[in-house]
N, CA, C and O atoms as CSV, one atom per row, in Angstrom:
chain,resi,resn,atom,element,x,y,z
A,1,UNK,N,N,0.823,-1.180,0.000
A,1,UNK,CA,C,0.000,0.000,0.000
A,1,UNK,C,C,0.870,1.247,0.000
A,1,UNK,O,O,0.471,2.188,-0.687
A,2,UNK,N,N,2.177,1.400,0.782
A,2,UNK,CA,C,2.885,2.449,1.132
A,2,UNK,C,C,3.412,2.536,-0.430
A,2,UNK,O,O,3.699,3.659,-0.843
A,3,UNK,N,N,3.567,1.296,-1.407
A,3,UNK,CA,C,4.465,1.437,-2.588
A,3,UNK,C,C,3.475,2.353,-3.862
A,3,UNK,O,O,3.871,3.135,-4.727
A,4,UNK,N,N,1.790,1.776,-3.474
A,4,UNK,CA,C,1.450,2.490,-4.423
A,4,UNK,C,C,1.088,4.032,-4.317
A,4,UNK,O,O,1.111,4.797,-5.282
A,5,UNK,N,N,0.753,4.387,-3.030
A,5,UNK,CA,C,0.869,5.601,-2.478
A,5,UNK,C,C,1.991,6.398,-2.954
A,5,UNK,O,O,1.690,7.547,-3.275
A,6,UNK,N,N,3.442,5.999,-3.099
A,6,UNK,CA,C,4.524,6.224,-3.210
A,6,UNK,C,C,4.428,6.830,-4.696
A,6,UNK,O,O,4.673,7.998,-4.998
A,7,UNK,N,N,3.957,5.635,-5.704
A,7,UNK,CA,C,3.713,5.991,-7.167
A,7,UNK,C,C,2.839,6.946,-7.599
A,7,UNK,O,O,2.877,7.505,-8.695
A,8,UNK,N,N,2.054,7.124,-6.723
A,8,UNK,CA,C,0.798,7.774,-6.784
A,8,UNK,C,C,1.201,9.314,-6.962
A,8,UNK,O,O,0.908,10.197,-7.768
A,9,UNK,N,N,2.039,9.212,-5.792
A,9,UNK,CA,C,2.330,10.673,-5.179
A,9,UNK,C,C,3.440,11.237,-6.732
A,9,UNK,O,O,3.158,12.177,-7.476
A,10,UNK,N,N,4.626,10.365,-6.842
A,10,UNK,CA,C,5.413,10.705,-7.309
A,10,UNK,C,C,4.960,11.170,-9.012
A,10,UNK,O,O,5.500,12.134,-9.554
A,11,UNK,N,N,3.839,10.270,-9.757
A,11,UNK,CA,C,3.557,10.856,-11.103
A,11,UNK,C,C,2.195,11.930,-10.559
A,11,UNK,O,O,1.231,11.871,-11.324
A,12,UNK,N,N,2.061,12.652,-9.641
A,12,UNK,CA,C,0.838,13.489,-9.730
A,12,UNK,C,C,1.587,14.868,-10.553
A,12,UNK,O,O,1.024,15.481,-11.460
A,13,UNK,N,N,2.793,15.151,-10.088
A,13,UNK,CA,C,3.013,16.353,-10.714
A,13,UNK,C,C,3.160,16.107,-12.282
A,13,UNK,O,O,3.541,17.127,-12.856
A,14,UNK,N,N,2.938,14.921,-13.190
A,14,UNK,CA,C,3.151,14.669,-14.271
A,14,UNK,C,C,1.659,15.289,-14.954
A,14,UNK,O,O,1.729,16.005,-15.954
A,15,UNK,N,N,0.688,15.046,-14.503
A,15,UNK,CA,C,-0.752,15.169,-14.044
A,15,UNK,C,C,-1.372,16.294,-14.032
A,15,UNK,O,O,-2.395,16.511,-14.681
A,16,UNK,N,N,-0.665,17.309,-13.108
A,16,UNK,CA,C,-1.130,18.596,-13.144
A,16,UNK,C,C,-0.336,19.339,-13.955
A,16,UNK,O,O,0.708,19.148,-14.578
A,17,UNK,N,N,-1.302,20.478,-13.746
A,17,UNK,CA,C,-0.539,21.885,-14.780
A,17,UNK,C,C,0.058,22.681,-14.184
A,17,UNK,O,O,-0.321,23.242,-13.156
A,18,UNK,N,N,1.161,22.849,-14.802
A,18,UNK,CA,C,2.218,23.999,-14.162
A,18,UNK,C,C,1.519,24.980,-14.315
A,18,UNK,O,O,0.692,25.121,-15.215
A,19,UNK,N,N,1.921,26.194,-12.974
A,19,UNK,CA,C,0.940,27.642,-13.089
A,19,UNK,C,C,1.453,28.366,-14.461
A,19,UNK,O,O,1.255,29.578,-14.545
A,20,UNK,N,N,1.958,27.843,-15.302
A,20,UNK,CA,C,2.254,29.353,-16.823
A,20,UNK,C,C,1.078,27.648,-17.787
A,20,UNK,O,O,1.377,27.340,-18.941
A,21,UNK,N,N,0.511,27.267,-17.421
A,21,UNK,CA,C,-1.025,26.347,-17.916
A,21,UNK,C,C,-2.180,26.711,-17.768
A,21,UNK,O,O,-2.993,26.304,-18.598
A,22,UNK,N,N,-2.573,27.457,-16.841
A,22,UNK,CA,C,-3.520,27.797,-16.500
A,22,UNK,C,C,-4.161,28.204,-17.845
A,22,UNK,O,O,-3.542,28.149,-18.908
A,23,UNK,N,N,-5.842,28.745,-17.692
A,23,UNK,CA,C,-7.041,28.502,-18.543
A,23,UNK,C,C,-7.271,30.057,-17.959
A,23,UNK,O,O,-8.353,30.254,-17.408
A,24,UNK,N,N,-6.137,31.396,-18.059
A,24,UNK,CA,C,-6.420,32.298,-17.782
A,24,UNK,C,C,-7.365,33.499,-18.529
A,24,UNK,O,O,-8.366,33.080,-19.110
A,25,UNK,N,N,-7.108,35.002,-18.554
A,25,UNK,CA,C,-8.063,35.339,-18.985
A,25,UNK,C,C,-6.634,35.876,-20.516
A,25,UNK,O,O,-6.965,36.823,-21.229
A,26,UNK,N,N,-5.962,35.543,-20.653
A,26,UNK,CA,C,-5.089,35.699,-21.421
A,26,UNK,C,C,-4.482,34.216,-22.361
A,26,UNK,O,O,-3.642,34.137,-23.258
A,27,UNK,N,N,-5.264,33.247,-21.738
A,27,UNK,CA,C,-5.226,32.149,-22.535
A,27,UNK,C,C,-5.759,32.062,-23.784
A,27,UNK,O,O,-6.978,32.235,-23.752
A,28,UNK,N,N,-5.159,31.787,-25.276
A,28,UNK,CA,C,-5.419,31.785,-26.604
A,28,UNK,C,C,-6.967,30.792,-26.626
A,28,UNK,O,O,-7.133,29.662,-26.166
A,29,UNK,N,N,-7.783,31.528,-27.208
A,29,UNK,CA,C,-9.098,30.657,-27.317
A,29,UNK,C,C,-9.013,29.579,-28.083
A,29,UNK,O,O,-9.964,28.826,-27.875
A,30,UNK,N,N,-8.121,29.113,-29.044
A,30,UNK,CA,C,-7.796,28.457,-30.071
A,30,UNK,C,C,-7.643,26.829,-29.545
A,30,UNK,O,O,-7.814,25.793,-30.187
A,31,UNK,N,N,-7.323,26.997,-28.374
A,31,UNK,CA,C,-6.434,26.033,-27.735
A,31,UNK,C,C,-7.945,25.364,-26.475
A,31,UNK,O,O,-7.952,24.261,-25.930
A,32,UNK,N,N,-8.768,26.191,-26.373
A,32,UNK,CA,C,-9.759,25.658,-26.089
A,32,UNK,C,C,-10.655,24.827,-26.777
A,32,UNK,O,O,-11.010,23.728,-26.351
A,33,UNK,N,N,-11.171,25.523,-28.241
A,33,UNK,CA,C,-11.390,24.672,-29.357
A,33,UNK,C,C,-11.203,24.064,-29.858
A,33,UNK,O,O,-11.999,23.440,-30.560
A,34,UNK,N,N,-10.017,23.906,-29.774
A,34,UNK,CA,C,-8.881,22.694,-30.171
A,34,UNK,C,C,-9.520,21.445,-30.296
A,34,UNK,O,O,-9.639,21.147,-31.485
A,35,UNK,N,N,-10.053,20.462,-29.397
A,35,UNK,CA,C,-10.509,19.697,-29.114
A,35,UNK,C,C,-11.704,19.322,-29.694
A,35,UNK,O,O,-11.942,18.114,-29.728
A,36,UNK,N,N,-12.768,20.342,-30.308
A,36,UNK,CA,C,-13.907,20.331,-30.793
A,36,UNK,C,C,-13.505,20.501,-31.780
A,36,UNK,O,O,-14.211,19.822,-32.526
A,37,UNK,N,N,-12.693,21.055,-32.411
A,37,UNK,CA,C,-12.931,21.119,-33.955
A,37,UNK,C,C,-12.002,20.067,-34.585
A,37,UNK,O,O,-11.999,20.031,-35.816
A,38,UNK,N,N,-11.181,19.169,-33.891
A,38,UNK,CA,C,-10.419,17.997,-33.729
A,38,UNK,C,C,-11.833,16.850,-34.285
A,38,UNK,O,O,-12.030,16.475,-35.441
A,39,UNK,N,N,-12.638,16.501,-33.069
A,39,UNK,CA,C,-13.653,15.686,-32.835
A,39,UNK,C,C,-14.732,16.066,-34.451
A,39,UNK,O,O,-15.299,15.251,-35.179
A,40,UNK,N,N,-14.693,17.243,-34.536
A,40,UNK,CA,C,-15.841,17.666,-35.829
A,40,UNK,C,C,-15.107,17.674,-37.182
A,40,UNK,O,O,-15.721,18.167,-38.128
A,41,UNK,N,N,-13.936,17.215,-37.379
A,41,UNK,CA,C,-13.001,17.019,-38.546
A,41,UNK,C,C,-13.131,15.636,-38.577
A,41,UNK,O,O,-13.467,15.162,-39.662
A,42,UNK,N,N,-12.869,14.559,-37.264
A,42,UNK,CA,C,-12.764,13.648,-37.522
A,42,UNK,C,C,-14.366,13.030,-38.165
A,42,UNK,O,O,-14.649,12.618,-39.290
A,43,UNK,N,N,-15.248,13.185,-36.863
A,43,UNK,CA,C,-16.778,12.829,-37.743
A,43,UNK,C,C,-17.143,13.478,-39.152
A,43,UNK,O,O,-18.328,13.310,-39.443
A,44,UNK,N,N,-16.397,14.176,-40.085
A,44,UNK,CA,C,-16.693,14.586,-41.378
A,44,UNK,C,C,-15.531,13.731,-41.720
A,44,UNK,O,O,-15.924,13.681,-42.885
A,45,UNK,N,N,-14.252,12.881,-41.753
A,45,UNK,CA,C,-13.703,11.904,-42.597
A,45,UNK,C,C,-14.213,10.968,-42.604
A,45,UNK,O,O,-14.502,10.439,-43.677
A,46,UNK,N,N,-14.583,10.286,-41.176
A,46,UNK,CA,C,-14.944,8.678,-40.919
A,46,UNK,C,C,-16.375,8.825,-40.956
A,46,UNK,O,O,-16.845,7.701,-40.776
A,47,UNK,N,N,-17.453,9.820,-41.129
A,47,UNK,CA,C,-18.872,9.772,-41.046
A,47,UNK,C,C,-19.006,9.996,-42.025
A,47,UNK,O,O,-18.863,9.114,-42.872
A,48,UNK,N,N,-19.427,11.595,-42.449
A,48,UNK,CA,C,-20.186,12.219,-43.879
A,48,UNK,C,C,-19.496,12.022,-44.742
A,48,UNK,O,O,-20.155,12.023,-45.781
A,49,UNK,N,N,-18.130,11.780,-44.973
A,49,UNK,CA,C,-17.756,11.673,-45.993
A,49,UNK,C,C,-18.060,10.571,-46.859
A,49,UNK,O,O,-18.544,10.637,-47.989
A,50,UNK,N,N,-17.646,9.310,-46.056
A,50,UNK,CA,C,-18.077,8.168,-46.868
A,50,UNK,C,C,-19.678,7.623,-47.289
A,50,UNK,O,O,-20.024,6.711,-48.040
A,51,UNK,N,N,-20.474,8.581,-46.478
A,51,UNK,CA,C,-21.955,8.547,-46.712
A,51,UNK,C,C,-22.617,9.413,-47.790
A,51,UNK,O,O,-23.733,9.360,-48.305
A,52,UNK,N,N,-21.339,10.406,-48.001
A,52,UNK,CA,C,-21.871,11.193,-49.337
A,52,UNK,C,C,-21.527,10.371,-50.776
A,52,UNK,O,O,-22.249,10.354,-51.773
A,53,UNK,N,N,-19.978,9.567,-50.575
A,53,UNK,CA,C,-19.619,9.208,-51.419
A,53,UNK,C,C,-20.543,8.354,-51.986
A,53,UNK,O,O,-20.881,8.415,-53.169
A,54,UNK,N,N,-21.085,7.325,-50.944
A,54,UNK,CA,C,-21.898,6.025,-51.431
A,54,UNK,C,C,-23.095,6.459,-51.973
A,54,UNK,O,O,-23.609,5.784,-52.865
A,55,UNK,N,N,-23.676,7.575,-51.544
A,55,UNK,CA,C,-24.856,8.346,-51.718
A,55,UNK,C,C,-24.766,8.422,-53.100
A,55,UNK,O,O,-25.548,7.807,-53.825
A,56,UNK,N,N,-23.752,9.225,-53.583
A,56,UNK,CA,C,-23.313,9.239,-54.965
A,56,UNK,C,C,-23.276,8.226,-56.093
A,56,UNK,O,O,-23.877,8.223,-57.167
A,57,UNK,N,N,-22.389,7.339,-55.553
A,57,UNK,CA,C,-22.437,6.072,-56.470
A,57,UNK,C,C,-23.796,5.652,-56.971
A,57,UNK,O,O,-24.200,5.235,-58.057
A,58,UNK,N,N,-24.565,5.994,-55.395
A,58,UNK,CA,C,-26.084,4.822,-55.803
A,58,UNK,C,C,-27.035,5.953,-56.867
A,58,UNK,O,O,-27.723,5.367,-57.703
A,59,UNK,N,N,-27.110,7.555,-56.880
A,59,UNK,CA,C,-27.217,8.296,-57.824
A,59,UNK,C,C,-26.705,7.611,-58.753
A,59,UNK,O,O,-27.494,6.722,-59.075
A,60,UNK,N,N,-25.879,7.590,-59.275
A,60,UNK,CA,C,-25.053,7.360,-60.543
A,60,UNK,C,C,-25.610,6.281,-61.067
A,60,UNK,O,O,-25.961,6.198,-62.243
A,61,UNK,N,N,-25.757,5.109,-59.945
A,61,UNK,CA,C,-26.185,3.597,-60.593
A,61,UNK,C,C,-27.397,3.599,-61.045
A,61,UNK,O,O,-27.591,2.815,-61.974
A,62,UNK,N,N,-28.665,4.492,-60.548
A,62,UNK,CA,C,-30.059,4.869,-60.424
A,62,UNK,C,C,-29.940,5.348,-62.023
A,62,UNK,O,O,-30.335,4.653,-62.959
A,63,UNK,N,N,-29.426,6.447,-62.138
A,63,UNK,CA,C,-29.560,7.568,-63.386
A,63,UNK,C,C,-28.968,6.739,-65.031
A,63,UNK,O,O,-29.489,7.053,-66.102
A,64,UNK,N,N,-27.695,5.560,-64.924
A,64,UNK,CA,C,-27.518,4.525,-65.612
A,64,UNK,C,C,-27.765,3.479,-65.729
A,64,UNK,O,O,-27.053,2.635,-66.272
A,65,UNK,N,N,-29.334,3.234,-65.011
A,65,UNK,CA,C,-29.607,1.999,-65.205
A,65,UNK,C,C,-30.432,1.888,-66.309
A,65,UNK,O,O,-31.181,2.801,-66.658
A,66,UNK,N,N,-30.298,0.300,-67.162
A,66,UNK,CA,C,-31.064,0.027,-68.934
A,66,UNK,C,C,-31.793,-0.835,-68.245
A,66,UNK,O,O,-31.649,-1.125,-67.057
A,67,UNK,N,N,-32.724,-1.322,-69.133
A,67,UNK,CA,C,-33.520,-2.277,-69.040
A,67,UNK,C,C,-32.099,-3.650,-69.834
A,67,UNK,O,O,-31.209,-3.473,-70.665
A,68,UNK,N,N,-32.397,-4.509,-69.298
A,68,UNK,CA,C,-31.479,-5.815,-69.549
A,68,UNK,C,C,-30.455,-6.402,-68.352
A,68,UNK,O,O,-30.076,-7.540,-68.078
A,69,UNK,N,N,-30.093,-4.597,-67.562
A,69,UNK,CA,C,-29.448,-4.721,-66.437
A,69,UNK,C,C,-29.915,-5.765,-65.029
A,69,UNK,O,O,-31.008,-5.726,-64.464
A,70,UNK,N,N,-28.803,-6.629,-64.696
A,70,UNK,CA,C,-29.284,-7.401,-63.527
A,70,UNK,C,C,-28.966,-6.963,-62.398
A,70,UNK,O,O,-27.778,-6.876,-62.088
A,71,UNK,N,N,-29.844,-6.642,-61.651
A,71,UNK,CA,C,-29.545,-5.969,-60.095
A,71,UNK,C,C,-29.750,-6.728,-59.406
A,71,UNK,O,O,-30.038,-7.899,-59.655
A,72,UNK,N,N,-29.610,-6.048,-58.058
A,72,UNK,CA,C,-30.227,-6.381,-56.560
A,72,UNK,C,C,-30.798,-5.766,-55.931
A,72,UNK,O,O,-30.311,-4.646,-55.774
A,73,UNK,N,N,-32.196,-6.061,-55.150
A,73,UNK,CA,C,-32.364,-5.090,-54.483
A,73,UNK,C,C,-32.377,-5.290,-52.750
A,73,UNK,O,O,-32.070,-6.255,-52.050
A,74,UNK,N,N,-32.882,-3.906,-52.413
A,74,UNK,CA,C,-32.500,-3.974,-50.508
A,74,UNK,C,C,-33.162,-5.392,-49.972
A,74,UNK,O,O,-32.699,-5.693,-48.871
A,75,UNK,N,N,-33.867,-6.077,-50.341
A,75,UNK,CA,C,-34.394,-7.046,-49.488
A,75,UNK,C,C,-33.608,-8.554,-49.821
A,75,UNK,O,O,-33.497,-9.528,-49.077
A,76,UNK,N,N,-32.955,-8.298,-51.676
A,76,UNK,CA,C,-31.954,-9.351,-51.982
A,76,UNK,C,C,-32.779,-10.090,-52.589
A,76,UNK,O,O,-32.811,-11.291,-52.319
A,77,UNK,N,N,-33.644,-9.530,-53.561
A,77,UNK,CA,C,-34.071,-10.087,-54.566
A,77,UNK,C,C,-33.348,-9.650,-55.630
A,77,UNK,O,O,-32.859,-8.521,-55.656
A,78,UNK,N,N,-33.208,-10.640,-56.734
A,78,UNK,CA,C,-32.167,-10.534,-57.795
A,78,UNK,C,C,-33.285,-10.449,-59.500
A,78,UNK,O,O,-34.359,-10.963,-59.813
A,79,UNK,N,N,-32.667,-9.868,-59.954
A,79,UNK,CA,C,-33.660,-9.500,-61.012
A,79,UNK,C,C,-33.421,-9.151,-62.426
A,79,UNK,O,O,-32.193,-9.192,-62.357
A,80,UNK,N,N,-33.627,-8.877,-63.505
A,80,UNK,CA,C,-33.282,-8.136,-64.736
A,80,UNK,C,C,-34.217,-7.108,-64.783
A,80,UNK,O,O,-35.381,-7.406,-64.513
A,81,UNK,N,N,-33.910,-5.801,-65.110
A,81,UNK,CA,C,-34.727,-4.542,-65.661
A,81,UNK,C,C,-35.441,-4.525,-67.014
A,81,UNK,O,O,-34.957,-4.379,-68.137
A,82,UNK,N,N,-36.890,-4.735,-66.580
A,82,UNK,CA,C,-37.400,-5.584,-67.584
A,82,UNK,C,C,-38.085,-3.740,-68.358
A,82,UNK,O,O,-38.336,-3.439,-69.525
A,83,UNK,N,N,-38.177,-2.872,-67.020
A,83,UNK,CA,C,-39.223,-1.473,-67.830
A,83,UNK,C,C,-38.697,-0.651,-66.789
A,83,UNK,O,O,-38.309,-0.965,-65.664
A,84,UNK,N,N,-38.762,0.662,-67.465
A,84,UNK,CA,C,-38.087,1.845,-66.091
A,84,UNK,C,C,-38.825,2.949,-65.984
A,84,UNK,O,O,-38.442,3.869,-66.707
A,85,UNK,N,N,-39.445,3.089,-65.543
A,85,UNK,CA,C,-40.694,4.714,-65.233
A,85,UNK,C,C,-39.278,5.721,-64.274
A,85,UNK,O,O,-38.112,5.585,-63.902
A,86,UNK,N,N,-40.357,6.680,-64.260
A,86,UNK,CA,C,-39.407,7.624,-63.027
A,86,UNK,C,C,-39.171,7.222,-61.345
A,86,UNK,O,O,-38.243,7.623,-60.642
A,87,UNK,N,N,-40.331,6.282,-60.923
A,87,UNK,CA,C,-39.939,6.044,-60.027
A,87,UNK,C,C,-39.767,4.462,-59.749
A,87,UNK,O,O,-38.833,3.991,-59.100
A,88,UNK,N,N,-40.475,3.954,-60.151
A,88,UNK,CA,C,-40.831,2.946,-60.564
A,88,UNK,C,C,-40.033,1.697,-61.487
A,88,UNK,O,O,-40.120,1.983,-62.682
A,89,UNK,N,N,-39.425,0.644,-61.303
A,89,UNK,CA,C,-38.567,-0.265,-62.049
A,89,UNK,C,C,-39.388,-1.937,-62.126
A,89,UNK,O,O,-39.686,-2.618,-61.145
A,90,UNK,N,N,-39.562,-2.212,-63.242
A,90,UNK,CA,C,-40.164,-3.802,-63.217
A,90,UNK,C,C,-39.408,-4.714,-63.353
A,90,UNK,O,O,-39.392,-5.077,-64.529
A,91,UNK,N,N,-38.654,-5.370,-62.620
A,91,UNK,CA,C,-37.704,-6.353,-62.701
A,91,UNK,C,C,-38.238,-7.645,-62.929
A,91,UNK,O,O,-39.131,-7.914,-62.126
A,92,UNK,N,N,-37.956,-8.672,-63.879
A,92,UNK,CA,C,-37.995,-9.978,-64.307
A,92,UNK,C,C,-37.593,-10.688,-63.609
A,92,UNK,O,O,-36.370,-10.546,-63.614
A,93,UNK,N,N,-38.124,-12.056,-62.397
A,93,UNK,CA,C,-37.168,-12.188,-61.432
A,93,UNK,C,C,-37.213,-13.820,-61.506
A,93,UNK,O,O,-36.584,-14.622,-60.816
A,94,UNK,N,N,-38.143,-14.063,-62.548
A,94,UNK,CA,C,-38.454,-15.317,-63.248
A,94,UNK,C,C,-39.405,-15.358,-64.681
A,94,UNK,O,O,-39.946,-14.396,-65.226
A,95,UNK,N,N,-39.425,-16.752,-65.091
A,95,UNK,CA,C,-40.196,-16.413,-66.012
A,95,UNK,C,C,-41.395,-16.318,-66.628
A,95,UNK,O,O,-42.035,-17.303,-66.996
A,96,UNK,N,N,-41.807,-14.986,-66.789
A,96,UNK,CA,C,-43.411,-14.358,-66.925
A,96,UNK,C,C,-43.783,-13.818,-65.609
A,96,UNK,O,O,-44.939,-13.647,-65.222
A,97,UNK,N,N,-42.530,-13.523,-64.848
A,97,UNK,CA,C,-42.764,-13.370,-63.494
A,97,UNK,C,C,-42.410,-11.564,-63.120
A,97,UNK,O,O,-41.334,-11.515,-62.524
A,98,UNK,N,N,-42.676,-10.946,-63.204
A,98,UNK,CA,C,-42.455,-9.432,-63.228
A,98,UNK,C,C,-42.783,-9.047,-61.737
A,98,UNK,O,O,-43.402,-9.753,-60.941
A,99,UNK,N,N,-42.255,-7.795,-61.507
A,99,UNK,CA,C,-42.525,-7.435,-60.050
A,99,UNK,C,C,-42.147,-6.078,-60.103
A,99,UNK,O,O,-41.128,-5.716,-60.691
A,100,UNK,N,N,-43.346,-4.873,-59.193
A,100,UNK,CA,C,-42.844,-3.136,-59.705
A,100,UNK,C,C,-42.501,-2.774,-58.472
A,100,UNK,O,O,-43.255,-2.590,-57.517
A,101,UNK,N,N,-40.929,-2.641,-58.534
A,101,UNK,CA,C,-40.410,-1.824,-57.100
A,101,UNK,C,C,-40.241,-0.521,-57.438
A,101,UNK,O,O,-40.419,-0.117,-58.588
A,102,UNK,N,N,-39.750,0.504,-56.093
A,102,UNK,CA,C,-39.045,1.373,-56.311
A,102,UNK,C,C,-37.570,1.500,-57.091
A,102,UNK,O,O,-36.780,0.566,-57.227
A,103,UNK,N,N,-37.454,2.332,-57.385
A,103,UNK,CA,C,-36.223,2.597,-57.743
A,103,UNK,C,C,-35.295,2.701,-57.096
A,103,UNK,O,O,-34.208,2.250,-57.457
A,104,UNK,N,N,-35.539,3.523,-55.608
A,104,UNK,CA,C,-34.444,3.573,-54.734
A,104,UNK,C,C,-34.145,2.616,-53.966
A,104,UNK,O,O,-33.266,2.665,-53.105
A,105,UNK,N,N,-35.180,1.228,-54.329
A,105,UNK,CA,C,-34.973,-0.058,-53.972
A,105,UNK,C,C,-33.777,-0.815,-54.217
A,105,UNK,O,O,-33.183,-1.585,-53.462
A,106,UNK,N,N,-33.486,-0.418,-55.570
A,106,UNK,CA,C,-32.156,-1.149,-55.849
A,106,UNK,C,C,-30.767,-0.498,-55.276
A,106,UNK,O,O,-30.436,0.662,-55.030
A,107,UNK,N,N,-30.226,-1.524,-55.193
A,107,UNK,CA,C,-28.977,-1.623,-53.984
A,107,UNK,C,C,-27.665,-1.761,-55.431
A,107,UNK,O,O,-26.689,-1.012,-55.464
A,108,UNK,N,N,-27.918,-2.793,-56.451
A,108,UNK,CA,C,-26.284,-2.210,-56.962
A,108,UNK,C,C,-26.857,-3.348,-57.976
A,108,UNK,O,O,-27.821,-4.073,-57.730
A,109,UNK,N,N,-26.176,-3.360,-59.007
A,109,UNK,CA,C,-25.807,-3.651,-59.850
A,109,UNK,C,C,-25.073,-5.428,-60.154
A,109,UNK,O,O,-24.106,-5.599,-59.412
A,110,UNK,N,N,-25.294,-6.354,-60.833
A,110,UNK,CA,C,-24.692,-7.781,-60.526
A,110,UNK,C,C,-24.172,-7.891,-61.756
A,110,UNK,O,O,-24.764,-7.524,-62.771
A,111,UNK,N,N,-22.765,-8.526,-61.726
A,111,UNK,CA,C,-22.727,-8.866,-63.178
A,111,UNK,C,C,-23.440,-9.945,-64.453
A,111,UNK,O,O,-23.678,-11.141,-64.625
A,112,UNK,N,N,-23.559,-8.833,-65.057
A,112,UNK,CA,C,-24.163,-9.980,-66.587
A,112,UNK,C,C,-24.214,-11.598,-66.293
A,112,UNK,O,O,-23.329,-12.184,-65.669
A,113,UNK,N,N,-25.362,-12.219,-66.827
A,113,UNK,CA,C,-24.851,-13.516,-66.844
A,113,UNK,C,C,-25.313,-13.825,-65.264
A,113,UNK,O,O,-25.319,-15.040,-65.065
A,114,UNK,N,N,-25.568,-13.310,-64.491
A,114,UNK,CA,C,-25.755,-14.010,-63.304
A,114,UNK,C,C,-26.739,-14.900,-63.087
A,114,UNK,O,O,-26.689,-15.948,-62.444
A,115,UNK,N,N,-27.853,-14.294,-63.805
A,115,UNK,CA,C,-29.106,-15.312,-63.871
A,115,UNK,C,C,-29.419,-15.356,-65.055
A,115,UNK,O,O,-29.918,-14.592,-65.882
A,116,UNK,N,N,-29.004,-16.496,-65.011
A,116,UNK,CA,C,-28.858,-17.643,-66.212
A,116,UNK,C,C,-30.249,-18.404,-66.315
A,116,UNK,O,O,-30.463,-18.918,-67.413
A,117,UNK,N,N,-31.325,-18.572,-65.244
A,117,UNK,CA,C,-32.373,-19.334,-65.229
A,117,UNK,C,C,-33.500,-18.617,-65.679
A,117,UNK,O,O,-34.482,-19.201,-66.137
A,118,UNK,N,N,-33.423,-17.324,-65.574
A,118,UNK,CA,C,-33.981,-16.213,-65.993
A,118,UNK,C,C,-34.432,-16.155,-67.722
A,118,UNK,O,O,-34.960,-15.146,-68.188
C-alpha cells in the first residue's frame, strides 16, 4: 500500500498543470477549441464523408440503369430490368414473373450472366 501511495504521489506532478497552464483570462481561445474542432473534422472523414460518397455512387447507378441490367435489391431479390418509369422499375425475377419496385430499392448492380435461369 505504502508502494502504491509512493507511485501515486510521485507521477501526480506529471498530471497537473504547471501555473504558466492555466485557462487564464489571457489564454489563446484556439487552444480551447482545439478539441472540438479535432472531434468535428474527424466525424466529417470517418462519417459524412463516406456517406456522401456512397450516396453518390447509388445516384449514378439509379440515373444509368437500362432495361437488360441485372440488379439487386435492398431485401436481396435478384432480377433483370425488364421497364423503367421515373420512379418505378419492373424487374424480371423469373419467367413471366415481373414485379414493380421502387427505384431507390435497388442496392447495386450484378454482373451480366448471373441469372442464367432467368
Amino acid at each position: 500500500m505504502k508502494r502504491l501511495l509512493g507511485l501515486s504521489l510521485a507521477l501526480l506532478p506529471v498530471f497537473s498543470f504547471a501555473d504558466g497552464m492555466d485557462a487564464g483570462p489571457h489564454a489563446n481561445p484556439i487552444f480551447q477549441f482545439l478539441p472540438l474542432i479535432v472531434i468535428i473534422a474527424l466525424l466529417y472523414f470517418m462519417m459524412i464523408r463516406p456517406q456522401m460518397k456512397q450516396s453518390k455512387e447509388q445516384r449514378n447507378l439509379l440515373t444509368s440503369l437500362q432495361v437488360g441490367d441485372e440488379v439487386q435489391t435492398q431485401s436481396g431479390i435478384i432480377g433483370r430490368v425488364a421497364k423503367i418509369n421515373d420512379q418505378y422499375v419492373d424487374l424480371n425475377i423469373a419467367e413471366n414473373i415481373d414485379i414493380k419496385i421502387l427505384k431507390k430499392a435497388i442496392t447495386g448492380a450484378i454482373p451480366k450472366g448471373t441469372m442464367k435461369s432467368v
